[in-house]
C-alpha positions, 0 to 999 in steps of 0.5 A, spaced: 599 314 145 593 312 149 594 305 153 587 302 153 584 295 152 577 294 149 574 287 152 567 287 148 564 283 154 565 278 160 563 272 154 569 273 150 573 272 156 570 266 158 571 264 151 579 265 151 579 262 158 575 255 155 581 256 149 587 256 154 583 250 158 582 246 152 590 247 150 593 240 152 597 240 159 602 235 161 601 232 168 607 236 171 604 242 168 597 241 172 597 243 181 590 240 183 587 240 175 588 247 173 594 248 168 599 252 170 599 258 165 603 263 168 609 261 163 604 264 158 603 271 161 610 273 161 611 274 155 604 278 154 606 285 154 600 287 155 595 284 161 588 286 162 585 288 168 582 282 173 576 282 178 579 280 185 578 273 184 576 272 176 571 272 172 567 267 177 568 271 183 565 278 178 560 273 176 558 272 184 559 279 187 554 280 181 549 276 182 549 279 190 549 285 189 544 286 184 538 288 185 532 288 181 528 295 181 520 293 183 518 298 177 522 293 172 518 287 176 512 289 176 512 291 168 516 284 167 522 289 164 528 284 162 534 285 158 541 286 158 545 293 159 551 294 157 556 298 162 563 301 160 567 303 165 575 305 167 579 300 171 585 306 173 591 305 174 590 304 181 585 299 181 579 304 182 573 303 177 572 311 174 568 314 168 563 309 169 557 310 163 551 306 159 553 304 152 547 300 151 541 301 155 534 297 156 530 302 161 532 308 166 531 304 172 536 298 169 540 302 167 541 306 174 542 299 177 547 297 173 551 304 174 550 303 181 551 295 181 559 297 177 561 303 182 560 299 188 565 294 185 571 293 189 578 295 187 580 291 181 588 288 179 590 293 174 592 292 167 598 292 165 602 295 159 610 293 159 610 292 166 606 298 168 599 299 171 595 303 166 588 305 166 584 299 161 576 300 158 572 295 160 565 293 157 560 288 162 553 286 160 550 285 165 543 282 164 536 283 167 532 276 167 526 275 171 
């Protein structure tokens, strides 16, 4: 049996996130207005991979490292590319490919945008660190 996860995107990430902050928390639950989760976590038997320093980090390291192709500037070439990719067992982003493509040269960005991510927090399944799909979009706008 294979052991992937399939994350559509970041957005829908960032949806579950806003659903378990919605979810009422009692002041003995809260450190510093962040409710403590944890509890909830430990009966999952599967985790999904994590960004070092979750989805708001990802988000800064993207917007850091980008780097937006001249030819693309110039012609005014906007869009958002699609980027699957492999978190392994280690933490090593591997079998990186565009499933959504906008143009050559953003795409080619977008590859080398996610291969020089740094190692990720492995998924888990029943306690043990397993390769997991992941899906970014990452969007080109000018």
């Amino acid at each position: 049996m294979k052991k992937y996860f399939i994350l559509s995107s970041i957005l829908s990430t960032l949806l579950i996130g806003d659903c378990l902050a919605a979810q009422t928390v009692d002041e003995s639950r809260a450190i510093g207005n962040l409710p403590v989760l944890a509890e909830v976590f430990q009966n999952k038997r599967e985790v999904a991979p994590e960004f070092p320093g979750g989805i708001n980090a990802l988000v800064k390291f993207i917007s850091n490292n980008l780097k937006y192709p001249t030819v693309c500037k110039e012609l005014k070439i906007q869009g958002k590319v699609m980027v699957k990719f492999t978190v392994k067992s280690d933490g090593s982003i591997g079998n990186v490919r565009v499933i959504k493509s906008v143009d050559t040269n953003l795409d080619k960005e977008a590859v080398r945008l996610v291969k020089s991510m740094p190692r990720w927090t492995p998924g888990t399944q029943d306690g043990k660190p397993v390769n997991v799909e992941f899906t970014l979009p990452i969007t080109f706008k000018l």
